[in-house]
MDTraj code that builds the backbone (N, CA, C; nanometers):
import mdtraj as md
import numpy as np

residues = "UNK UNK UNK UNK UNK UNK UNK UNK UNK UNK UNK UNK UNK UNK UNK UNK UNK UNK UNK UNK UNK UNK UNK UNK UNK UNK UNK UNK UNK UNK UNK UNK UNK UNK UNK UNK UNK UNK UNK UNK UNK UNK UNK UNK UNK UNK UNK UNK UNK UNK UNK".split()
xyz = np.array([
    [0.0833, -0.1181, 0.0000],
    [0.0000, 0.0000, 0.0000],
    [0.0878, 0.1245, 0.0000],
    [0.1896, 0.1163, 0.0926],
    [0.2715, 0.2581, 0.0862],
    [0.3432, 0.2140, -0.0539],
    [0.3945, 0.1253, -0.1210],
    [0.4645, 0.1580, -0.2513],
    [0.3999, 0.2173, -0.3376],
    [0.2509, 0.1695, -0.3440],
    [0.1671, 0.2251, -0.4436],
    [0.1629, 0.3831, -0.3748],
    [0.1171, 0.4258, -0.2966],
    [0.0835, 0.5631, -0.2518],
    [0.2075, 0.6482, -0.2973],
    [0.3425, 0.5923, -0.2653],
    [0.4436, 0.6753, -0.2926],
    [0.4504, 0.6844, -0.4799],
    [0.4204, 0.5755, -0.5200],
    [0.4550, 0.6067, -0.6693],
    [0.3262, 0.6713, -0.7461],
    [0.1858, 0.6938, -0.6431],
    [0.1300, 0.7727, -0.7242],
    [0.1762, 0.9625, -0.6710],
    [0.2218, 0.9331, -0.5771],
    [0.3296, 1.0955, -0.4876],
    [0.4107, 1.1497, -0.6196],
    [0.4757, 1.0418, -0.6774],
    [0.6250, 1.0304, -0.7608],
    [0.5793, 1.0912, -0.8928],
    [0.4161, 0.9976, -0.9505],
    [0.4294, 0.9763, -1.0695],
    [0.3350, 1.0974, -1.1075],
    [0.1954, 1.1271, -1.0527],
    [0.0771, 1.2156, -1.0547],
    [0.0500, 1.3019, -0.9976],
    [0.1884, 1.3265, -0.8371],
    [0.1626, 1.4279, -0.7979],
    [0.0641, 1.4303, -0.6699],
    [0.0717, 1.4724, -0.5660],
    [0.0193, 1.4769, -0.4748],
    [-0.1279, 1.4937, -0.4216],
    [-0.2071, 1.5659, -0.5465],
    [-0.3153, 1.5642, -0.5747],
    [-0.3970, 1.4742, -0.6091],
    [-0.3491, 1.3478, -0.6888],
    [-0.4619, 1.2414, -0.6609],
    [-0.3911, 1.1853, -0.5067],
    [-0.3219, 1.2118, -0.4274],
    [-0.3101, 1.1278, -0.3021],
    [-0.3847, 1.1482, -0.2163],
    [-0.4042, 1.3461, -0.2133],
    [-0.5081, 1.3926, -0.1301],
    [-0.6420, 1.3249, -0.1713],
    [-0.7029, 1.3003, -0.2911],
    [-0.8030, 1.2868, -0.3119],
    [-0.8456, 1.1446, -0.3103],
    [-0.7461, 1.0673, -0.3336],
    [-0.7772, 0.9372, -0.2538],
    [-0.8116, 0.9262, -0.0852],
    [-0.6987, 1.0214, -0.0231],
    [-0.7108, 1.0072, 0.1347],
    [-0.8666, 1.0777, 0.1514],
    [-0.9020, 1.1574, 0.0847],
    [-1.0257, 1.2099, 0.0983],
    [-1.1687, 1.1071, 0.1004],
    [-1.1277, 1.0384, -0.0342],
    [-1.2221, 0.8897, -0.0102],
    [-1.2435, 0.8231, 0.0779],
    [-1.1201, 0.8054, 0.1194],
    [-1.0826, 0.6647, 0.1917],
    [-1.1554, 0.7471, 0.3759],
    [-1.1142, 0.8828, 0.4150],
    [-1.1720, 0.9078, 0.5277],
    [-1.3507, 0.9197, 0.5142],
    [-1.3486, 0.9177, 0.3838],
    [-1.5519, 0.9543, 0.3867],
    [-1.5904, 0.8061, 0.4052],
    [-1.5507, 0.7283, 0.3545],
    [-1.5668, 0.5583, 0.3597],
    [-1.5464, 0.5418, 0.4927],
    [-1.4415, 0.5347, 0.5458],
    [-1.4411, 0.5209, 0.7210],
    [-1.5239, 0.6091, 0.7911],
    [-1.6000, 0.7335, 0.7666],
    [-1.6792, 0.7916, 0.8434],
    [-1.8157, 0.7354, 0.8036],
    [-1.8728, 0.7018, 0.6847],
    [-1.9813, 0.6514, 0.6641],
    [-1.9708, 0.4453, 0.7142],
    [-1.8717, 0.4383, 0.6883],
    [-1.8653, 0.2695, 0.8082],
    [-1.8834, 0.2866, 0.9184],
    [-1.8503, 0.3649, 0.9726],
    [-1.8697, 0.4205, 1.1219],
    [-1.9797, 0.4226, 1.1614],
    [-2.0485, 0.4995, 1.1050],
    [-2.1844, 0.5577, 1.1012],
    [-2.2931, 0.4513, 1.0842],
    [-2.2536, 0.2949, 1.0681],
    [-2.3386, 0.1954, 1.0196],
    [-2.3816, 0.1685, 0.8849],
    [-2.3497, 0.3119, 0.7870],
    [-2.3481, 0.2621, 0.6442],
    [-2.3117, 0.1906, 0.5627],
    [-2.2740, 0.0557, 0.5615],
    [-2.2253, -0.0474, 0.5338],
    [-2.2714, -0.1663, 0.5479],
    [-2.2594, -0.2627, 0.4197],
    [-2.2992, -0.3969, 0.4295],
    [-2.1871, -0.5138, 0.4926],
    [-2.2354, -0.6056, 0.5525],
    [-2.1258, -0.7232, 0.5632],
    [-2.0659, -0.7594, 0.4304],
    [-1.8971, -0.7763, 0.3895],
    [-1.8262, -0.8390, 0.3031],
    [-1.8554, -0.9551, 0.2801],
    [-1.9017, -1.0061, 0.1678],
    [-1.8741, -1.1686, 0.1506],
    [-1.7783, -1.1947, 0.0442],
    [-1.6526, -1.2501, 0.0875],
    [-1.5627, -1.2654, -0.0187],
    [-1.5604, -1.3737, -0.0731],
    [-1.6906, -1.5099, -0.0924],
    [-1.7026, -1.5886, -0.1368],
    [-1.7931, -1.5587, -0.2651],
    [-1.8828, -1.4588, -0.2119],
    [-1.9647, -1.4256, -0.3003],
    [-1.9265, -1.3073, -0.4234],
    [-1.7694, -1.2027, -0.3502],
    [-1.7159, -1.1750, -0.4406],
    [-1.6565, -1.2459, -0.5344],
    [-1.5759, -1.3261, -0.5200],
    [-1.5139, -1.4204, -0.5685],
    [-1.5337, -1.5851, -0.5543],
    [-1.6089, -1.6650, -0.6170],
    [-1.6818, -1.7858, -0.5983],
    [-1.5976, -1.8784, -0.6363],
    [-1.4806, -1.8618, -0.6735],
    [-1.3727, -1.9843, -0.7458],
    [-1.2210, -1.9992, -0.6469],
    [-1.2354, -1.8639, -0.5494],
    [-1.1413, -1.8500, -0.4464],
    [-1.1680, -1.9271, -0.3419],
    [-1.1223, -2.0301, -0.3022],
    [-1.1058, -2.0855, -0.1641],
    [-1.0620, -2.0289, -0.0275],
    [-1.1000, -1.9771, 0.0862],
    [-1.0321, -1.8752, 0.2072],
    [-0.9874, -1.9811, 0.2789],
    [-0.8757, -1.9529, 0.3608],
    [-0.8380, -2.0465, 0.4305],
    [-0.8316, -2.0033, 0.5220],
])
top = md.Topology()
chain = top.add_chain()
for i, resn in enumerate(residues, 1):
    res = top.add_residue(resn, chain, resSeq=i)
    for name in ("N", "CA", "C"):
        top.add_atom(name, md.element.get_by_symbol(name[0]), res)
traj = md.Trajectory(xyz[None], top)
C-alpha cells in the first residue's frame, strides 16, 4: 500500500493522493456511522477458496 501511494506521490503528484485520502476518510466515516454492508468474499469471488 505505501509503494503504491508513494509512486502515485512520484508519478501524478500529490493531488490524486489527497483525493484518494479524501475517499478513503468519507468511507471510514460513513462505516462508522453503520453505512455499510457485511463483506462476503465468497460471493465476491466464488472460485477462491479462504483459508
Amino acid at each position: 500500500m505505501r509503494a503504491g501511494l508513494r509512486l502515485l506521490m512520484e508519478r501524478d503528484g500529490a493531488r490524486q493522493f489527497y483525493a484518494l485520502k479524501g475517499e478513503i476518510e468519507a468511507a471510514v466515516q460513513e462505516a462508522e456511522a453503520g453505512g455499510f454492508e457485511e463483506f462476503d468474499p465468497v460471493a465476491c469471488e466464488p472460485g477462491v477458496e479462504l483459508r
